[in-house]
N, C-alpha and C positions, 0 to 999 in steps of 0.2 A: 504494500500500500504506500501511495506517496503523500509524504506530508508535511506542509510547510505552514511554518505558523504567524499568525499575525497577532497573537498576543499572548503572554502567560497569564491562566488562568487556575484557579482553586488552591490560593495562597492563602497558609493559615495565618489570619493576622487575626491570634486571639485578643491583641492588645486594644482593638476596633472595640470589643465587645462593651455595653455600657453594664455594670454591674451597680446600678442604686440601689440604697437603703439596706446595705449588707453589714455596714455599720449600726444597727440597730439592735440589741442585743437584747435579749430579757434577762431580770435581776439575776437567776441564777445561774449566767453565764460570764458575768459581769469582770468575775475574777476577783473580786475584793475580799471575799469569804473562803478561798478556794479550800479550805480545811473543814469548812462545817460542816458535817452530816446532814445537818438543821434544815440547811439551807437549800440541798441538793435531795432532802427528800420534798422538802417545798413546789419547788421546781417541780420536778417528778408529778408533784400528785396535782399543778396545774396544768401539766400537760404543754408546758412549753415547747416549742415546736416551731421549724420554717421547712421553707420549699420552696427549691429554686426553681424558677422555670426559664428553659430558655427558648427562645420564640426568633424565628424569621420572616421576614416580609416576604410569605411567598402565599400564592390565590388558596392554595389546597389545605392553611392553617386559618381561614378568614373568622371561620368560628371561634377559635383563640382568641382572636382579635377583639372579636363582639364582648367573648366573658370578660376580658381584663377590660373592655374599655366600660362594660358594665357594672365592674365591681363585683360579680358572682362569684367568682372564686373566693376572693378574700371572704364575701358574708358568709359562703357556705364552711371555709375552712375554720372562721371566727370561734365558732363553738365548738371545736378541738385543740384551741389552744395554739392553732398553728400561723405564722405571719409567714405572707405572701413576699418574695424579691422575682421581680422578672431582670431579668437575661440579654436584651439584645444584640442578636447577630444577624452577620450579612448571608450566612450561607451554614449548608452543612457542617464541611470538616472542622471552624473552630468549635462548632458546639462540641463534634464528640470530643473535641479536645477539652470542653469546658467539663464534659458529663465523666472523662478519663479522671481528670485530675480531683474530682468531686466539687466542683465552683458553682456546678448544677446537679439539679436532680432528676429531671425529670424534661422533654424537647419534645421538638417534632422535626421531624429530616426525612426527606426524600428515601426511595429504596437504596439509592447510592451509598451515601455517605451511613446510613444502616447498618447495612450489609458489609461494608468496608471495615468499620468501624468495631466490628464485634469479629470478624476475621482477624483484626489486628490487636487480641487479643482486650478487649472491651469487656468489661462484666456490664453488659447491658440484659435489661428484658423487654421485648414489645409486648406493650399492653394495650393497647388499643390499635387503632387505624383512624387516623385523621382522616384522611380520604383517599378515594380512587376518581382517579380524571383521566381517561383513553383520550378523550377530546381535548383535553387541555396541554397534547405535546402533539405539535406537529411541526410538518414539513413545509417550507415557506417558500415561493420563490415572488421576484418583484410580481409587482400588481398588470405590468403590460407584458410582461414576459409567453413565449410562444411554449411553452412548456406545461403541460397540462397532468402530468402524472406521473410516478416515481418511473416507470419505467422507461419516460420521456430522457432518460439522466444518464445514459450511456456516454459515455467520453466527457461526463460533464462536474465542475468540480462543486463540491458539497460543505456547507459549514458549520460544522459542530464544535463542542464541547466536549477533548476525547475522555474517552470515560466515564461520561456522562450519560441519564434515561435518555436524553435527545439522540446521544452518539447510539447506544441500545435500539432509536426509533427509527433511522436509517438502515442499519444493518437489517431490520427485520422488514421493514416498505419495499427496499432493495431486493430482497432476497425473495420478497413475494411477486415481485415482477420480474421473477428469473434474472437478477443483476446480482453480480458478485462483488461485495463493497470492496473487495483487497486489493481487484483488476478493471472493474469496471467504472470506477470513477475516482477521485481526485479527493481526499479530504481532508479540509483546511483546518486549522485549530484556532476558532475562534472566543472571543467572551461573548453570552448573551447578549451585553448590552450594547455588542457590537454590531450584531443584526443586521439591524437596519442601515448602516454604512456599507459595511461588505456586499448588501442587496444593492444599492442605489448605486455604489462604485461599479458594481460589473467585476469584484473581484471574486464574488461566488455566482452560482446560477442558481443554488439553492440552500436552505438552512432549516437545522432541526432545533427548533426553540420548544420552551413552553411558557403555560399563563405567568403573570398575567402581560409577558411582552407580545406575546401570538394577537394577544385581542389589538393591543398598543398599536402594532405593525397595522394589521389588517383595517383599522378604524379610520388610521392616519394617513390611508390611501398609498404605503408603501410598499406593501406584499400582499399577495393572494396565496391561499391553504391548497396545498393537492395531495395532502395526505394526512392520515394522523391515527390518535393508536387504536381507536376502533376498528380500523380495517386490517392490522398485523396481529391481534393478542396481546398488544401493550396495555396494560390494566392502570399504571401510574399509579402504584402502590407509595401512599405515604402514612408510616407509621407513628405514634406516639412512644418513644422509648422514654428508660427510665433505669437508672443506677439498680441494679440487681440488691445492692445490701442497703439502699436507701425505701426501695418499693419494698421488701421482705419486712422490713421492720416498720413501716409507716404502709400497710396496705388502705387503710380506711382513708390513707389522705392522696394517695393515688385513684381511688375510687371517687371520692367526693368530687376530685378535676375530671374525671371521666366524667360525670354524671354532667356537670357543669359545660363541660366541652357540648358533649347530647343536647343536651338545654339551647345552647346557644344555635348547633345545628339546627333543629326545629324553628328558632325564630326569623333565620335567614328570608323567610319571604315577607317578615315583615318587621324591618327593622328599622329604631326609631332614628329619625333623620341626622340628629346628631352624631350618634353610635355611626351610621353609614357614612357619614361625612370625614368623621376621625379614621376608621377602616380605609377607608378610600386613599384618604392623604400615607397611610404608611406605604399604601404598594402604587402609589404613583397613579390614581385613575381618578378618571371621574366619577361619582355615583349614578349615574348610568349604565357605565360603564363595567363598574362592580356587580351590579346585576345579573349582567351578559357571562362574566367570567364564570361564577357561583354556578349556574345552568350546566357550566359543563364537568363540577365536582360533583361524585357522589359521598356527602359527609358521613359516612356510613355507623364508622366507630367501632360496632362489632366486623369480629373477623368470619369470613369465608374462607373454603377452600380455595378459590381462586388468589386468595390475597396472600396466602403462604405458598403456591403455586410461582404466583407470581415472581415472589421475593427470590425463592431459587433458580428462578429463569434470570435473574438480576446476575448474581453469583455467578451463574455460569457463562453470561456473556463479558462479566467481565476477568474471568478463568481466560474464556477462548482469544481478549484481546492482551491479555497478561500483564493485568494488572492486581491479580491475584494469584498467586503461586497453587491455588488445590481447591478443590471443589468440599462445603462442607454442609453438612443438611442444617438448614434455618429452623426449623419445627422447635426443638428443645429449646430455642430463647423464645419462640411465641406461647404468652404467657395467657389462657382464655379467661384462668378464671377472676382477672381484674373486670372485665367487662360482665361475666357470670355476675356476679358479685356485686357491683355499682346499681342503682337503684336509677335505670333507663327507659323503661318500658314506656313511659308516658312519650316519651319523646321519638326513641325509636320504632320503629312499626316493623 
């Protein structure tokens, strides 16, 4: 395969990430007493407690979005004694760097950086599924372009993000229109939010993005969709992990953010204009626009067989482009009975 790059992408800068209110201590962590018994059965029998949560501006966590900007977490976790610090980051790898090092406890990240991340020796568990979005990764070429479908892409060069679900959405568009990504076309190593230059320069013919830039492009009259993961088996598995010794010993408080994440799914079709407005502003959209995107997640939360299906489909393509040295079965870190367990029914159907 040839490959020439136009930009380095998926640099861990955990330094980016904003960590407030982590200086917030409860009494019996304070330090002043650190001898007392007294003090630290106190503690103890209020149930003092936090959770970190670390959260990305991507369309497939929007429900996150809505709980924190609605303050459900925090009232839900209030009467356990637990205080809320969210997390800020740009992307997968520094969370699992944040959830490695224990700076967090509990995320949401793509199948990639997942599956990466627990390969590279992670004590992670998935315990939910934020969402599944087939529609929400696809194939882009410019908006006047003569090119009308993956098979259209023979001799033609292609721009992803290698290693990435996009680079994953290629290989499998590719391969279903009889094209061999290794021989039959050109692929370039772009950033996401390079897109739309690499389109309008002419220096790809085509690009495998997802939301919420797919909607971006497509709105702003600079690319048209001729493919996406509906048509190859791309399910766009994005999971909820969480610090395996952090969920084991605080399950009720991993359960109470499920329940909350659910809540907030169910309100997406009617969310109050404020909340939609602050959503909006984190992933760069209009609320209109946010609308549009939501339509193409399924916030599902409980897991399917397709969704552990999926994950191992993840793993092994990225085995076969060798970015993982061995294939390892995903099942034993999918954890069900956090979602068993959380108190959803109302929400999920």
């Amino acid at each position: 395969m040839k490959k020439r790059f136009l930009a380095t992408v998926m640099a861990v800068i955990l330094g980016a990430s904003a960590l407030a209110g982590c200086g917030n201590d409860s009494g019996g962590n304070s330090g002043t007493n650190a001898g007392s018994a007294d003090t630290e059965e106190s503690a103890d029998a209020k149930g003092d407690r936090e959770v970190r949560i670390a959260i990305q501006p991507s369309a497939a966590f929007i429900p996150l979005y809505v709980a924190r900007e609605s303050g459900w977490i925090e009232e839900a976790l209030s009467d356990l004694g637990v205080t809320v610090t969210w997390n800020d980051f740009e992307s997968g790898p520094p969370m699992n760097e944040s959830l490695s090092s224990g700076a967090s406890d509990i995320g949401v990240m793509g199948d990639v950086p997942t599956v990466s991340g627990i390969a590279a020796g992670q004590e992670s568990e998935i315990v939910a599924i934020a969402a599944d979005g087939p529609l929400s990764y696809a194939m882009l070429v410019s908006k006047d372009s003569d090119l009308e479908s993956p098979a259209d892409l023979a001799g033609k060069t292609i721009g992803v993000t290698l290693g990435s679900t996009g680079h994953n959405l290629a290989d499998k568009l590719l391969t279903k229109a009889g094209l061999d990504i290794n021989s039959d076309v050109e692929l370039v190593n772009i950033a996401t939010g390079d897109a739309a230059s690499v389109l309008s320069t002419g220096e790809v013919d085509a690009v495998c993005i997802w939301e919420p830039n797919v909607t971006r492009l497509v709105e702003d009259g600079t690319a048209k969709i001729i493919g996406d993961g509906s048509e190859c088996g791309l399910l766009g598995v994005n999971p909820i992990i969480a610090r395996a010794e952090y969920a084991q010993e605080n399950a009720d408080v991993i359960e109470a953010i499920i329940e909350q994440y659910a809540r907030a799914a169910a309100s997406l079709d009617n969310l109050d204009d404020d909340v939609k407005a602050k959503v909006s502003d984190y992933l760069s959209l209009e609320p209109d626009q946010l609308s549009k995107v939501i339509e193409k997640y399924e916030y599902n939360v409980v897991f399917s067989d397709a969704d552990t299906e999926n994950l191992q489909d993840t793993i092994s393509f990225l085995v076969k482009i060798g970015n993982l040295e061995e294939e390892y079965d995903i099942e034993p870190y999918v954890k069900k009975e956090y979602t068993e367990n959380a108190d959803i029914s109302e929400y999920i159907k």
